[in-house]
N, C-alpha and C positions, 0 to 999 in steps of 0.2 A: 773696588776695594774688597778685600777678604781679611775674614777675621775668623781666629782661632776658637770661639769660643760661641757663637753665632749663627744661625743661618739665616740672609738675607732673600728676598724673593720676590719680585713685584708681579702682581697679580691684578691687572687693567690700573686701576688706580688706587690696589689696596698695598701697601708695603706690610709683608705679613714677615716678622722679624721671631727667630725659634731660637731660644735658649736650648744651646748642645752640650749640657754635658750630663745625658741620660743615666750613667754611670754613676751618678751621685744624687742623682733626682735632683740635679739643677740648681746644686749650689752656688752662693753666688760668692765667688774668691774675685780677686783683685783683675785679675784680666778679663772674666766677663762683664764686669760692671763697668769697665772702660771699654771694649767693646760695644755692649751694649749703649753706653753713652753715643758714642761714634754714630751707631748706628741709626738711632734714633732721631740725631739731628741732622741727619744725612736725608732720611725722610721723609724730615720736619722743612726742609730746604730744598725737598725737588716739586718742582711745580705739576709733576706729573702724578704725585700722589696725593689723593683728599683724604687716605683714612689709615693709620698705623693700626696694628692685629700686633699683638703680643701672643705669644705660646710657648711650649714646654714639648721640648722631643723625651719621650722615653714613657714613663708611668706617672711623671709630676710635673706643673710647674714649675713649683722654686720651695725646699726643702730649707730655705732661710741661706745664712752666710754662714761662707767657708773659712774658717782660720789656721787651716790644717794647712803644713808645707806639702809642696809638690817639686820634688825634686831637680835641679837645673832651673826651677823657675825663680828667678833674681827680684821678679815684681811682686810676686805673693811672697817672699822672703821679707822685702823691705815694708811691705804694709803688715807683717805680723807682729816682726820687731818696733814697730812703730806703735802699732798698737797693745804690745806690752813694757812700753822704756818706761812711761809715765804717766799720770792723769793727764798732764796739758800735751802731751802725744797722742794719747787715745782718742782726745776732746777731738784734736785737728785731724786725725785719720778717718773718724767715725762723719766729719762733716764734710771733709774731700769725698769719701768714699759711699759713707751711706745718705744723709740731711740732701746735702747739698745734689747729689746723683736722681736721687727720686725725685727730687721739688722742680729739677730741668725737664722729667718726664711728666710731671704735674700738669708743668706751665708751658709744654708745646702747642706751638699755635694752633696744630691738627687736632683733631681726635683721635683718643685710643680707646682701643678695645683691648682686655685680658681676655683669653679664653682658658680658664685653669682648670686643672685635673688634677685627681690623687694629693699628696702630701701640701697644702700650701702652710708653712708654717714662720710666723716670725717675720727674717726680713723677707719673703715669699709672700705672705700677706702685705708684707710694707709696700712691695711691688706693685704688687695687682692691685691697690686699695689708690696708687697715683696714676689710675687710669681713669679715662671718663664714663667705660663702661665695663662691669663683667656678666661673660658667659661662665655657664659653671656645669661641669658633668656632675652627672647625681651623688656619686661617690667620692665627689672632694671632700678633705679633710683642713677642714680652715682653724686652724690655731695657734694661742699665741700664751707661749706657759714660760712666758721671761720672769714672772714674778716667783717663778717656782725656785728660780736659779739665780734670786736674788736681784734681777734687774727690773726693768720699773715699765714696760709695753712695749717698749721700743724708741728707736731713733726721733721716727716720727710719729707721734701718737694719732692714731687714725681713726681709730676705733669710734671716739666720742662722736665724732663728724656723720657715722655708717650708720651704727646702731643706738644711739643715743646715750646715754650719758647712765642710766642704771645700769642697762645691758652689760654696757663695755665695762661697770665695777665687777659684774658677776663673775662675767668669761674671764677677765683678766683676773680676779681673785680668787680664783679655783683653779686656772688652769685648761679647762674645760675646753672640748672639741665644741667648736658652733656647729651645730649641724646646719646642713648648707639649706633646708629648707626654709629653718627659721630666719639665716640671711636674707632670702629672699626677701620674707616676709616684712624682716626691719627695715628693707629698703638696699642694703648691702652689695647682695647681687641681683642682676635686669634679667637675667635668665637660668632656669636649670632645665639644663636640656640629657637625655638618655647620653650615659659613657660613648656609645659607638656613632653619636650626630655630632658631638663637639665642634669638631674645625666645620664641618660643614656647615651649622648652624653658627657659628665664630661668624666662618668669612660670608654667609649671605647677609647677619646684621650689617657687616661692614659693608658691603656693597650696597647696600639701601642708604645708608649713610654716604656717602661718596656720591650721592645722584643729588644730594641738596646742593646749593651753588655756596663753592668753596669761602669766600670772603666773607660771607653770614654767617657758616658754620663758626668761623676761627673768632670774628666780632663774638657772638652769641657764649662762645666756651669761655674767650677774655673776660668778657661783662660777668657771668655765674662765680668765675672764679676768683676776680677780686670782690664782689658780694660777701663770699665766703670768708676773705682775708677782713674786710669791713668788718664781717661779724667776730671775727675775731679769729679767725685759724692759723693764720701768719705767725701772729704772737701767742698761740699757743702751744703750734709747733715748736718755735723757739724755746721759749720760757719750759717747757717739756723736755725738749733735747737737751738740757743744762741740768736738771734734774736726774735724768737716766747715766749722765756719765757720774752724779754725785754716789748714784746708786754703783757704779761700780766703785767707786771708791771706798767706801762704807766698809766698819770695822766687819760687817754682818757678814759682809762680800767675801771679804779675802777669808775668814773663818768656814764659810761652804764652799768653797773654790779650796781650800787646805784638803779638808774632811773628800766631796767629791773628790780631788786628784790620788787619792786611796784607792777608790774604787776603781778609780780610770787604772790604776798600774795595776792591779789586781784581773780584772773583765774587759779592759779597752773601753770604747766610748759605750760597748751595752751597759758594764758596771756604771756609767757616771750617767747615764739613763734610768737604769733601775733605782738609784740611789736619788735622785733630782722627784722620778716619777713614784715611785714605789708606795710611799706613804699613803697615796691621790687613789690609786687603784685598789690598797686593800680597803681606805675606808666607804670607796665607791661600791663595795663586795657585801656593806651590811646594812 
């Protein structure tokens, strides 16, 4: 099977799967996230793999989701319009596409490993954060400044689960870049290893991993993970994702989505950056 947006690879019994589309630092639009799906349960389903590797070609992981057309392409057209016909459109794209997309990578019976770099932001962190394990080069960039631009963490709120329940009010109410040491330290990321060991240090985790005998591994991830849903993640994810699309609805919403789209015809996506981020960085200046 080959896919557009993907690269596939098995490596003894590790399936190391590389988000390609370096060009954009690995936006996620509509055909890699199906892709990606594809892929993942393809992995998830061969008996010959005990351990999924997640990665990022280019200089990032995943730079969050893409809602920008791309020309001739008919499936990133129909999930844009989709996702701006209506609220009860956006509710059902955002949980085809993004809820429902991450929680199958959650709950594969395998183990995953993220190995990220450079930009992880948004749904980039939503990604790597529905894995069971991350590698992290020293110079990642993990954040999540949805509340800046008026929405509410994200699809699936992860954060509280990573770094505990103060943290995630901070980072998420400021905007703020986590620097990846202190993830560590919350628990977040299992490793920070030097820019130029990444994959190497990625797939030797993986390969240690894959040497445990497979049916324990997959028992052991199912048991931890409905634990987690017991303690309540299931229904907070949910009850969360119901919230974040209220936040796109909100008078506030479409009033800084107005004011921003000035900026945007005016600078392109830097003005509607400078304008979102701009405030954050002069008061960071005194």
């Amino acid at each position: 099977m080959e896919w557009k947006t993907i690269l596939y690879e098995e490596i003894g019994q590790v399936a190391r799967i590389t988000l390609n589309r370096p060009e954009t630092h690995n936006v996620l639009n509509a055909r890699l996230i199906l892709d990606l799906d594809e892929a993942t349960r393809k992995a998830d389903n061969d008996p010959n793999i005990r351990v999924i590797l997640l990665c990022g070609a280019g200089k990032s992981f995943s730079s969050g989701h893409d809602l920008s057309p791309i020309p001739g392409d008919d499936l990133q057209q129909d999930y844009r319009d989709r996702h701006r016909r209506s609220v009860e459109d956006r509710l059902d794209v955002e949980d085809e596409y993004y809820l429902s997309k991450c929680l199958a990578i959650r709950n594969l019976k395998k183990p995953t490993i993220a190995a990220i770099k450079g930009n992880v932001v948004l749904g980039g962190l939503m990604l790597a954060c529905m894995c069971d394990l991350i590698v992290a080069a020293e110079s990642t960039r993990l954040w999540n400044p949805s509340i800046r631009h008026c929405g509410s963490g994200g699809e699936v709120m992860v954060l509280p689960f990573e770094i505990g329940f103060r943290k995630t009010k901070e980072y998420l109410w400021t905007g703020d870049v986590i620097p990846i040491h202190e993830a560590e330290r919350l628990g977040m990321i299992n490793r920070v290893v030097p820019d130029d060991r990444l994959d190497a240090e990625a797939l030797k985790l993986a390969e240690r991993v894959a040497l445990m005998p497979p049916v324990s591994l997959s028992m052991t991830k199912r048991a931890m993970n409905k634990t987690q849903d017991f303690m309540g993640m299931a229904m907070a994810f949910e009850y969360q994702y119901v919230w974040h699309q209220m936040a796109h609805a909100t008078k506030e919403s479409a009033d800084w989505n107005a004011e921003a789209a000035k900026h945007s015809k005016e600078k392109g996506f830097r003005g509607w950056l400078e304008f979102r981020d701009g405030p954050f960085n002069e008061q960071a200046k005194k």
